[in-house]
C-alpha positions in Angstrom: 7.3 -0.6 -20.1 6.7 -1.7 -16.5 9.3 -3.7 -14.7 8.9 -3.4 -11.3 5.4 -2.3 -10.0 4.7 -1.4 -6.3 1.6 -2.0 -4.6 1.5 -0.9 -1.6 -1.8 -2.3 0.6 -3.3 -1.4 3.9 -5.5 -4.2 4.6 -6.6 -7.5 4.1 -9.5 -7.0 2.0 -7.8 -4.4 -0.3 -10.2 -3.4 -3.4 -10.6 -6.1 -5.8 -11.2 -3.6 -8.6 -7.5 -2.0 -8.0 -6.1 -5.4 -7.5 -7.7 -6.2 -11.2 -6.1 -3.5 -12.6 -2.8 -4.2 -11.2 -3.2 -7.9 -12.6 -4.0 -6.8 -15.7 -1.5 -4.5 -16.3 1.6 -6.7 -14.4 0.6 -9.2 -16.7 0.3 -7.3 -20.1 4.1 -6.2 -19.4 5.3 -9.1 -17.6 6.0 -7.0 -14.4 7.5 -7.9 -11.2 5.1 -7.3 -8.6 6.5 -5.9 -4.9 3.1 -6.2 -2.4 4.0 -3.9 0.0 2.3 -2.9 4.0 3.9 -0.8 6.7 2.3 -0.7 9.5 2.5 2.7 11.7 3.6 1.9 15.0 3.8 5.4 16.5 0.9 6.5 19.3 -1.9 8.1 17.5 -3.6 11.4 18.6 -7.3 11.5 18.0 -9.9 14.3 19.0 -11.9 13.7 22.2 -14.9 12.7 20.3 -13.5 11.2 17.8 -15.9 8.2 16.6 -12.9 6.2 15.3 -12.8 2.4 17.3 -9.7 1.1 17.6 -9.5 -2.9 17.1 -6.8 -4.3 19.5 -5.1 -6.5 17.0 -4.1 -9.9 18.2 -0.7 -10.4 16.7 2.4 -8.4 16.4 2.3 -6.2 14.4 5.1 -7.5 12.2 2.7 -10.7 11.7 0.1 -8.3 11.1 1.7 -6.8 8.3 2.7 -10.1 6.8 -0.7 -11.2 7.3 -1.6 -8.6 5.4 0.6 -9.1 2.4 0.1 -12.6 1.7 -3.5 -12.2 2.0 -3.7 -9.5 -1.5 -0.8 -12.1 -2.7 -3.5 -14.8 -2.7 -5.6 -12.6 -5.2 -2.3 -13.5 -8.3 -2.0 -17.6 -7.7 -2.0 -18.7 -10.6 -0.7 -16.1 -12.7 2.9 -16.3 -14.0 3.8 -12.7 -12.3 6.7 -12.8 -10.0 5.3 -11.6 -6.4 7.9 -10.0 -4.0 6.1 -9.6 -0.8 7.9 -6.6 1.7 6.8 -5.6 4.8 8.0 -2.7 7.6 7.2 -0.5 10.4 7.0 3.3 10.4 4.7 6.0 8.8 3.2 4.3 5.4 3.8 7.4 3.1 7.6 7.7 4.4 8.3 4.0 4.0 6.6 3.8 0.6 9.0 6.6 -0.5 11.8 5.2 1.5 11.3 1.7 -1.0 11.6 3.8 -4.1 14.9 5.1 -2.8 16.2 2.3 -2.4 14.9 -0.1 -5.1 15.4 2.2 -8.4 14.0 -1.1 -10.5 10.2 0.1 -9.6 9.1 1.7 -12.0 5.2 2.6 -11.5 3.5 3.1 -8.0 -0.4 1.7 -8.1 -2.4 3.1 -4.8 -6.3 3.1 -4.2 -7.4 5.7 -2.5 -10.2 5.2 0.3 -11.9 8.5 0.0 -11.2 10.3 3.3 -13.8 12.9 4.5 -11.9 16.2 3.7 -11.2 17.4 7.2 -9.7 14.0 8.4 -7.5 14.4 5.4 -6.6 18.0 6.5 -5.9 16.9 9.8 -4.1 13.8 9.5 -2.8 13.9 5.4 -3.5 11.0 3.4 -0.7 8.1 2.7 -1.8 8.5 -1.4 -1.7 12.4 -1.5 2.1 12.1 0.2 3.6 9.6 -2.2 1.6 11.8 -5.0 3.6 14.9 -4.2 7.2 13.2 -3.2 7.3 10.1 -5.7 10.3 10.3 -8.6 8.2 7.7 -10.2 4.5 7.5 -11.7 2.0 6.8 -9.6 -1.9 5.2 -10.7 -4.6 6.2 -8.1 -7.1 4.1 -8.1 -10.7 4.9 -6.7 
C-alpha cells in the first residue's frame, strides 16, 4: 500500500513515538523509507523580546543537516527497511513539497507536529500545517 514513505525530521532527537509508528508501518508494507531535513538558511526575523536563544551551530549547515539525518537513521539498524537519507537547504515546508514533485514514488508523508503556541504559529506558519494544505499525497500527523 506504501511504497515510498517520507519522513521528514527537524532534529536530532526527533520523537521516538513518531519514529515507532513509522517503523511499524514501513515495515508492515515493506516501504522504502526517504529520512528527510532541510535546513532554512534564510535570516530570521524575531520580535524585540522575543525569548527564542539562538544556538550558534558549530558545523555547516549542510553537515548539520546530515548530522541530522543519520542520527533518526540510527533509530531502523537492524530492520530490513531500505533507508534513503536526503538532505537540502531552503524553507522546510517548500522543500518537503518540492521532494514530492519530484519523486512521484512517495506515497505517504509522516510529520510530528511540535505543538506551537498559537500566535507563533500565526506569525511564523508551521512546516506541518503547509505540507497539510499543499501535499498531493497523504500525510500522518503525528503528536
Amino acid at each position: 500500500m506504501f511504497k515510498k514513505i517520507l519522513l521528514p525530521v527537524d532534529q536530532p532527537d526527533y520523537d521516538e513515538q513518531t519514529l515507532q509508528v513509522v517503523k511499524d508501518l514501513a515495515l508492515k508494507y515493506n516501504s522504502e523509507l526517504v529520512i528527510f531535513n532541510s535546513q532554512d538558511i534564510s535570516p530570521n526575523v524575531y520580535w524585540v523580546n522575543d525569548p527564542i536563544v539562538m544556538e550558534r551551530i558549530p558545523t555547516t549547515t549542510e553537515d548539520y543537516s546530515r548530522d541530522i539525518v543519520k542520527k533518526v537513521a540510527e533509530f531502523f539498524e537492524g530492520t530490513s527497511l531500505k533507508i534513503t537519507e536526503f538532505t537540502s537547504t531552503g524553507d522546510p515546508a517548500s522543500e518537503i513539497l518540492h521532494l514530492l514533485d519530484k519523486d512521484d514514488a512517495i506515497d505517504l508523508v509522516i510529520m510530528a507536529t511540535h505543538g506551537m503556541k498559537a500566535s507563533k504559529r500565526f506569525l511564523l506558519g508551521s512546516v506541518t500545517n503547509k505540507v497539510v494544505h499543499h501535499a498531493k499525497v497523504p500525510v500522518l500527523v503525528m503528536r
